[in-house]
TORBA-390216 format. One line per 2 residues: number of its first residue (from 1); their letters; for each residue x, y, z of N, C-alpha, C, CB. Coordinates in nm, 4 decimals. Glycine has a CB too. Layout:
BEGIN
NUM	A	X Y Z X Y Z X Y Z X Y Z ~ ...
! end
This chain:
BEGIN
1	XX	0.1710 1.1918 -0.7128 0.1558 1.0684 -0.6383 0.0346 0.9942 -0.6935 0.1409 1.0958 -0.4856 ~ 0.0324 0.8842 -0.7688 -0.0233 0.7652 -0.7486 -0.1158 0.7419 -0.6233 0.0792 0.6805 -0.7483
3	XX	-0.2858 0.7054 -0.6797 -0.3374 0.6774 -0.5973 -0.4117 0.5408 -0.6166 -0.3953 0.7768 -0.5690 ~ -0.3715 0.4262 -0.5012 -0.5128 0.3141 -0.5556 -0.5967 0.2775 -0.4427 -0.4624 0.1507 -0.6227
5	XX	-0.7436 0.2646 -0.5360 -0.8324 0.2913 -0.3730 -0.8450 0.0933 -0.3699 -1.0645 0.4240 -0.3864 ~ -0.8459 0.0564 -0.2666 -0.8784 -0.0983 -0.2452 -0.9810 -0.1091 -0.1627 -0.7684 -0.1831 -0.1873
7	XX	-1.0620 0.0097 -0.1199 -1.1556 -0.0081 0.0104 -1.2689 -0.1134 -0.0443 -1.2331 0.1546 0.0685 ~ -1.2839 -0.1837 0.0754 -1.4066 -0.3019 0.0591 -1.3361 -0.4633 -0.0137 -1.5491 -0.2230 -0.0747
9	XX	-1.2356 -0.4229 0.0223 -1.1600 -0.5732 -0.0986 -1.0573 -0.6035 0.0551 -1.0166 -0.5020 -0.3270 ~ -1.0485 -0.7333 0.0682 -1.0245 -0.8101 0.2048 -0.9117 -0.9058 0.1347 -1.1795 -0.9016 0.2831
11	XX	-0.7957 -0.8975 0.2510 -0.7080 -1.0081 0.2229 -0.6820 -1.1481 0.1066 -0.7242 -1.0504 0.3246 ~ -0.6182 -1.1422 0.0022 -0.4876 -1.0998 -0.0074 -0.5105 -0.9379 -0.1035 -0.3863 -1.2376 -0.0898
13	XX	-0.6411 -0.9190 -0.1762 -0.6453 -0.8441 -0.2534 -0.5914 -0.7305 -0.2646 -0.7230 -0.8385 -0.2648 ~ -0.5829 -0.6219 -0.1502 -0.4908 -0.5009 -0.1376 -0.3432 -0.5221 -0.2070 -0.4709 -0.4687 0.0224
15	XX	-0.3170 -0.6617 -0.1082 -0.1741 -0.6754 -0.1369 -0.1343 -0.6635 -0.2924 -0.1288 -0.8127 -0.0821 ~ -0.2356 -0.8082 -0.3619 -0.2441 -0.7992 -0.4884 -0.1964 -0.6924 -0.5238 -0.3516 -0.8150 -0.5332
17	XX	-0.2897 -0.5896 -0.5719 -0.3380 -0.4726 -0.6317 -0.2630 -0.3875 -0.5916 -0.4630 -0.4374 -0.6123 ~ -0.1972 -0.3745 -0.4572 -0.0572 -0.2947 -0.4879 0.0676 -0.3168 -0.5441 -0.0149 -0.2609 -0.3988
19	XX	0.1322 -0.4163 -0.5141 0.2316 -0.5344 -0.6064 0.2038 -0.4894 -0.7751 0.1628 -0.7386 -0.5746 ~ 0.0842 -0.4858 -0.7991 0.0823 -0.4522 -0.9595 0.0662 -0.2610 -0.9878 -0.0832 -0.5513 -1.0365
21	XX	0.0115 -0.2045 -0.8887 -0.0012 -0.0515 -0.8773 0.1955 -0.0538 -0.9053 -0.0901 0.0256 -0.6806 ~ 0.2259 -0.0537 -0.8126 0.3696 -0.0037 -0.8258 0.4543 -0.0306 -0.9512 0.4439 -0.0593 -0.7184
23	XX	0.4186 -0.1572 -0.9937 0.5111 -0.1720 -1.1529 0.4468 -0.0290 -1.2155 0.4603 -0.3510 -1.2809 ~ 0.3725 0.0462 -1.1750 0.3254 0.1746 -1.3038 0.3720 0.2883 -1.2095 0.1176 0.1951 -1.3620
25	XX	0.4604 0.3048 -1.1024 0.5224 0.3706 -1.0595 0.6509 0.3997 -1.0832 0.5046 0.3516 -0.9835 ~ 0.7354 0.4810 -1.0999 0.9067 0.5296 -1.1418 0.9261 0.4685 -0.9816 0.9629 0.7549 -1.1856
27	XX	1.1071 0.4690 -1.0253 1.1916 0.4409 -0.8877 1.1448 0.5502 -0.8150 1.3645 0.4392 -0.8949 ~ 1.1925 0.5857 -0.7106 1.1711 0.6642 -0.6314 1.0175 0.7323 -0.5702 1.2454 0.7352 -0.6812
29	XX	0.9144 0.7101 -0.6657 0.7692 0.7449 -0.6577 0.7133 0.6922 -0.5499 0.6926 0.7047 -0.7673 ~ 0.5871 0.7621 -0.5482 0.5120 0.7589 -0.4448 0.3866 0.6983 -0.4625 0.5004 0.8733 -0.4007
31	XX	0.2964 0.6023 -0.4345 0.1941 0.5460 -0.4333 0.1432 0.5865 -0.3120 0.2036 0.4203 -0.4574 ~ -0.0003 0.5983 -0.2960 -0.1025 0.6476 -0.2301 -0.1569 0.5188 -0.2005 -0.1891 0.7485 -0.3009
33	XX	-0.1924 0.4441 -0.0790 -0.3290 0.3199 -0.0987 -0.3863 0.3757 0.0157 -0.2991 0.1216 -0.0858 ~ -0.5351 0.3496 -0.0523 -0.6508 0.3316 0.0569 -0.6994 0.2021 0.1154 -0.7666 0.3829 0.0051
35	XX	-0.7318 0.1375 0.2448 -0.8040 0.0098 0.1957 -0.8853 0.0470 0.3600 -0.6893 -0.1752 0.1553 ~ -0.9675 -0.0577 0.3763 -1.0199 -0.0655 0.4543 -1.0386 -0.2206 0.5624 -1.1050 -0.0106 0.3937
37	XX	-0.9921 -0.2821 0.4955 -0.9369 -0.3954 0.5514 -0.8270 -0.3795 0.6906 -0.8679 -0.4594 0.4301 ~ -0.8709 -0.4085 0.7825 -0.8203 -0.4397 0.8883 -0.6296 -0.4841 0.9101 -0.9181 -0.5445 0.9150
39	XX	-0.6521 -0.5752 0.8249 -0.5328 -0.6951 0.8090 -0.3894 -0.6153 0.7044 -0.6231 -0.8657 0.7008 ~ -0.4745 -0.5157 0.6205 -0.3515 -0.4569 0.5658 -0.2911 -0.3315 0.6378 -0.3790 -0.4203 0.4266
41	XX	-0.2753 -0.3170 0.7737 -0.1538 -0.2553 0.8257 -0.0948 -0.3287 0.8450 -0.1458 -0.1848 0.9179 ~ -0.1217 -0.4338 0.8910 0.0533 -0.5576 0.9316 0.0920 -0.5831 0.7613 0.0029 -0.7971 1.0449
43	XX	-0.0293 -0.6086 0.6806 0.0466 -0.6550 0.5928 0.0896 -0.5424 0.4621 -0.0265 -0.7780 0.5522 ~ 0.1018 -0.5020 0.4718 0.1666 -0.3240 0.4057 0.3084 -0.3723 0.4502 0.0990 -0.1253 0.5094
45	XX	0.2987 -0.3183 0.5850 0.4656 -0.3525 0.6897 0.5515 -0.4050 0.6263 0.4692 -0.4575 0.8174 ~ 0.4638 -0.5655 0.6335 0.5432 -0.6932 0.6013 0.5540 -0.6645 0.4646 0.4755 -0.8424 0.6356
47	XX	0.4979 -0.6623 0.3414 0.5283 -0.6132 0.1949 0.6368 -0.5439 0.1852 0.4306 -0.5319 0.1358 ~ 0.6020 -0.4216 0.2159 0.7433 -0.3036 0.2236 0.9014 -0.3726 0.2461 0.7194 -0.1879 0.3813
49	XX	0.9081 -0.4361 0.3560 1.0202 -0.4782 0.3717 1.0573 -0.6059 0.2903 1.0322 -0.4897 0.4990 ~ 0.9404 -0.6566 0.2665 1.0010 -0.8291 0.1620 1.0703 -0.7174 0.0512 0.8184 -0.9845 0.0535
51	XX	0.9739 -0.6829 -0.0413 0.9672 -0.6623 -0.1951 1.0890 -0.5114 -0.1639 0.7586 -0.6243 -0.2789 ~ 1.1287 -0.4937 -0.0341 1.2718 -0.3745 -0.0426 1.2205 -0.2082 -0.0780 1.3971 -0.4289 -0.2025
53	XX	1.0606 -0.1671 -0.0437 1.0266 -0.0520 -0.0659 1.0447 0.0193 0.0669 0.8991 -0.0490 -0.1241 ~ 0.9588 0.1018 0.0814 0.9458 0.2090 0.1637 0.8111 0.2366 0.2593 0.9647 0.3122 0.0767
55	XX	0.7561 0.1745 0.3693 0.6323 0.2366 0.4102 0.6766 0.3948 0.4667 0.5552 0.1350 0.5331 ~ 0.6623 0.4477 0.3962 0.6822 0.6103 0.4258 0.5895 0.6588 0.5628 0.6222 0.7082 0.2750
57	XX	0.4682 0.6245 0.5260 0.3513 0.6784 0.6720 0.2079 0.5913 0.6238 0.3034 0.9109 0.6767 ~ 0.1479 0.5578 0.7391 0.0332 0.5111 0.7323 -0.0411 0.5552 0.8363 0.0347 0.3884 0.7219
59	XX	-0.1650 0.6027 0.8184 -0.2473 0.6399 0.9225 -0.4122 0.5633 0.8755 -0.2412 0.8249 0.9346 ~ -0.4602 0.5755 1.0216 -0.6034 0.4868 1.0072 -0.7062 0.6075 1.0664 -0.6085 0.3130 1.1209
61	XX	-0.7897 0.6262 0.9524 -0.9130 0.7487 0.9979 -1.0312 0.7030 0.9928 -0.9277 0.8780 0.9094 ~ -1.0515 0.6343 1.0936 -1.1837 0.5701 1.1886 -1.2324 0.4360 1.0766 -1.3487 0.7195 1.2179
63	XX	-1.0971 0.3325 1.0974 -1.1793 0.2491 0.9847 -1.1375 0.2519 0.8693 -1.3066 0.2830 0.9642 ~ -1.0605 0.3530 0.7828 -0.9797 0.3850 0.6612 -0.8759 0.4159 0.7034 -1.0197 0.4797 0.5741
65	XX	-0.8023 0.2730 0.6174 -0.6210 0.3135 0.6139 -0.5859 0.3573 0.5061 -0.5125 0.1997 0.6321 ~ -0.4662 0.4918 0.5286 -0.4073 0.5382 0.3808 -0.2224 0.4559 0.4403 -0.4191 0.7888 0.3428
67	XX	-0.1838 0.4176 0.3322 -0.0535 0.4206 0.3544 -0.0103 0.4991 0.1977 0.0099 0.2554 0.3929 ~ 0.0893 0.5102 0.2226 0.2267 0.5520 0.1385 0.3311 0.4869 0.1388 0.2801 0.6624 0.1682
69	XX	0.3544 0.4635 0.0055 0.4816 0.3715 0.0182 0.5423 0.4235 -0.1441 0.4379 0.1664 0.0421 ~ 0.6941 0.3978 -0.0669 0.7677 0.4717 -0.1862 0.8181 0.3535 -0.2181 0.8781 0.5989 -0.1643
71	XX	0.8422 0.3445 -0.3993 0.8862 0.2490 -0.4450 1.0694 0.2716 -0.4563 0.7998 0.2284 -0.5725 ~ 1.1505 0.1666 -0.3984 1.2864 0.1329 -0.4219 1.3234 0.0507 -0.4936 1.3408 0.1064 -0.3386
73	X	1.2747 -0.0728 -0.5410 1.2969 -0.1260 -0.6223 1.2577 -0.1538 -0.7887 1.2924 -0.1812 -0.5627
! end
């Protein structure tokens, strides 16, 4: 699994920077993100379902979000 850390980088940047993480992912793979930005659990969500991937699980540990998201397209 693919990991990209985004902590300390604020709206749109996560998004950015995952959008381009995943082109270096295979179909079916797994990307790891960290961020710390507030705003990227809704917007993970909303990504996943535009661009047709996968939010597999996301959890928030006091202030740090990891999601997972599997790439489908």
């Amino acid at each position: 699994m693919d990991i990209l850390d985004v902590t300390g980088l604020a709206c749109p940047l996560p998004i950015l920077r995952t959008k381009k993480a995943l082109k270096n992912v295979a179909q079916g793979g797994l990307l790891k993100v960290v961020a710390t930005d507030p705003g990227a659990v809704r917007d993970m969500d909303v990504f996943c379902r535009q661009t047709g991937n996968e939010l597999v699980e996301w959890a928030d540990e006091g202030g740090t979000y990891t999601f997972v998201i599997k790439r489908l397209t």
